[in-house]
C-alpha beads as a LAMMPS data file, in Angstrom:
LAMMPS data file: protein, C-alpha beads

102 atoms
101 bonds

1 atom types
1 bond types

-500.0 500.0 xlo xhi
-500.0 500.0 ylo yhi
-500.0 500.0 zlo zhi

Masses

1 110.0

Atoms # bond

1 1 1 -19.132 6.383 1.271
2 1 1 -15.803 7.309 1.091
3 1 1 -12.781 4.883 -0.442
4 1 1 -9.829 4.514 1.547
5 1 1 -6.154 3.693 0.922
6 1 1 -2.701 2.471 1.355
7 1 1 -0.103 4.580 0.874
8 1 1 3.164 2.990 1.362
9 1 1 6.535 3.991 1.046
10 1 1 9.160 1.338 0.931
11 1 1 13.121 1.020 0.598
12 1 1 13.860 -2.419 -0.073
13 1 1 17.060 -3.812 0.348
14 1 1 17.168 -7.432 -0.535
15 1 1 15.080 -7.555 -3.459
16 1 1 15.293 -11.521 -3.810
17 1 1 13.792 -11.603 -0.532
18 1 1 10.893 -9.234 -0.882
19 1 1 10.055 -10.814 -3.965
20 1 1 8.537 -13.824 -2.579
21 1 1 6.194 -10.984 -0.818
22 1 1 5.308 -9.369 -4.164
23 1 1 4.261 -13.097 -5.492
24 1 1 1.882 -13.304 -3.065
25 1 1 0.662 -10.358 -1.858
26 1 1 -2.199 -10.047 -5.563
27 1 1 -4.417 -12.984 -4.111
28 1 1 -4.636 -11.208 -0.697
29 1 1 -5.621 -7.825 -2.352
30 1 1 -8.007 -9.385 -4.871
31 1 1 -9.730 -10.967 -1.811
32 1 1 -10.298 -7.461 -0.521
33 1 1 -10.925 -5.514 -3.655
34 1 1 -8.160 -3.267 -3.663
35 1 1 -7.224 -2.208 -6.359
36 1 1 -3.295 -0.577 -7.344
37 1 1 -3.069 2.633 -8.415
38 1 1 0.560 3.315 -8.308
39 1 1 2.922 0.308 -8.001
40 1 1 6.536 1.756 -8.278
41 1 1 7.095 3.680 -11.566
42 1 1 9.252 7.229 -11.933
43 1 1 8.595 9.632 -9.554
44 1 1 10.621 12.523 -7.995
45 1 1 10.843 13.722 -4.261
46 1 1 9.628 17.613 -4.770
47 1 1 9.570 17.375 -1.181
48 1 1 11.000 15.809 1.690
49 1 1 13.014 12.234 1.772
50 1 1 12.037 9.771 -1.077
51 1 1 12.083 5.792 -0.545
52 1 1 12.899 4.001 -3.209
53 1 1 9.499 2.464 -4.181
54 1 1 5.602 3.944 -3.441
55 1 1 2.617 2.152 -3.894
56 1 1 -1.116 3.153 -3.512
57 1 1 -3.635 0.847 -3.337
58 1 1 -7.562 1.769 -3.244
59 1 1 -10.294 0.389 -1.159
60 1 1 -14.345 0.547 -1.312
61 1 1 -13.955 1.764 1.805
62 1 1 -11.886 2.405 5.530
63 1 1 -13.333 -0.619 6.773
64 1 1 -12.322 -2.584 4.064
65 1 1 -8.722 -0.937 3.953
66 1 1 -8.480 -1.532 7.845
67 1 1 -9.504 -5.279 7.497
68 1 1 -6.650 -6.273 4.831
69 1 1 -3.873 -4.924 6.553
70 1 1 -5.186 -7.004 9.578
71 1 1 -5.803 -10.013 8.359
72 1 1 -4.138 -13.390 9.491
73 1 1 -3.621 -13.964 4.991
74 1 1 -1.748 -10.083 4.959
75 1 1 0.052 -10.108 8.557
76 1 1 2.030 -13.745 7.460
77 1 1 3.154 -11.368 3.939
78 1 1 3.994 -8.509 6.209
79 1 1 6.304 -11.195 8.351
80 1 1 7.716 -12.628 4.765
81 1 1 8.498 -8.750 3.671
82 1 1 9.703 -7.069 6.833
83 1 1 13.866 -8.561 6.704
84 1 1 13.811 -7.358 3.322
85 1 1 12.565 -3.783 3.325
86 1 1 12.123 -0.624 5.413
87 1 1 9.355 1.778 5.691
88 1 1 5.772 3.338 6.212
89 1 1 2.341 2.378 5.313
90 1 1 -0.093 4.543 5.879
91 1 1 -4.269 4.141 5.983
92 1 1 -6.513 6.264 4.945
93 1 1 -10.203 7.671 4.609
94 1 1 -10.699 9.540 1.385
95 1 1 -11.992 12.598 0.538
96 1 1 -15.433 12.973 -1.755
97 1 1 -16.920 16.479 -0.648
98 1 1 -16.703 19.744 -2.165
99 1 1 -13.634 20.466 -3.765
100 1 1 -12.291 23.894 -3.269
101 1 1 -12.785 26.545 -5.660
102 1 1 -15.890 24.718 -7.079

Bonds

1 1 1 2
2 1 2 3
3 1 3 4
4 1 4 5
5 1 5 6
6 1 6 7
7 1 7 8
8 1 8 9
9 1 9 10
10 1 10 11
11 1 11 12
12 1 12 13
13 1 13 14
14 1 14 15
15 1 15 16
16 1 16 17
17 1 17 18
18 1 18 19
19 1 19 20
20 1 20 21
21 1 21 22
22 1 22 23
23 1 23 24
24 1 24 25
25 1 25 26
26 1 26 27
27 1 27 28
28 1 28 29
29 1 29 30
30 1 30 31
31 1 31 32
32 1 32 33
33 1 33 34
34 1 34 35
35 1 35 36
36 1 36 37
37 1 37 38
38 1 38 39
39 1 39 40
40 1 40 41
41 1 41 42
42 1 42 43
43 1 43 44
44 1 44 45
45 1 45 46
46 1 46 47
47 1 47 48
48 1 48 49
49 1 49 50
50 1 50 51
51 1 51 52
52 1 52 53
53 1 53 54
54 1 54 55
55 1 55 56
56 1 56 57
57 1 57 58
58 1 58 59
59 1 59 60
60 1 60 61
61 1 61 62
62 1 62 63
63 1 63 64
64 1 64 65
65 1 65 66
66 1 66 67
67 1 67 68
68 1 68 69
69 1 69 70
70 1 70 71
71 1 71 72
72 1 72 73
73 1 73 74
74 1 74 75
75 1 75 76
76 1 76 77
77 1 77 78
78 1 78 79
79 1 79 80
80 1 80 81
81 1 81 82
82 1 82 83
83 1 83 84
84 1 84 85
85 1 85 86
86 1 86 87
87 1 87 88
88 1 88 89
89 1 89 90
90 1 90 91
91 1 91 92
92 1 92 93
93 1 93 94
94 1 94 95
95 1 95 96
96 1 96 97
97 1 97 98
98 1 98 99
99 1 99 100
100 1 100 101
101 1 101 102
């Protein structure tokens, strides 16, 4: 099975605000399994419009993925975080066929 993810991209603009959301958002995650694989950190726009922070979380599965961001626990953090930031989160399935080439 597939994992799935989170990819969000996030411009925060009252970073005393949103960081009542970062303080609580680990127990909700950890409840769910995910697990972050980029939180922030130097990156470049090669492409497109940048935000000012990206983070990608990882899921066993879509299911899983699908079930955090609707949860009562995550939709009270996503209340808490929205007057502080702007952005996109995005879900989705992975990929674990054949990889092109191979």
């Amino acid at each position: 099975m597939a994992k799935a993810y989170w990819i969000a991209r996030i411009d925060v603009h009252n970073m005393d605000g949103y960081k009542d959301y970062v303080a609580q958002n680990g127990a909700v995650f950890a409840a769910f399994g995910a697990k972050f694989l980029v939180r922030g950190g130097q990156h470049e726009a090669a492409e497109g419009t940048a935000r000012s922070r990206n983070v990608v979380l990882e899921f066993k599965d879509y299911a899983t993925a699908q079930a955090c961001y609707h949860s009562p626990e995550y939709q009270r953090l996503v209340a808490m975080r929205a007057p502080h930031s702007d952005g996109e989160l995005v879900i989705i399935e992975g990929y674990d066929g054949a990889q092109p080439g191979a």
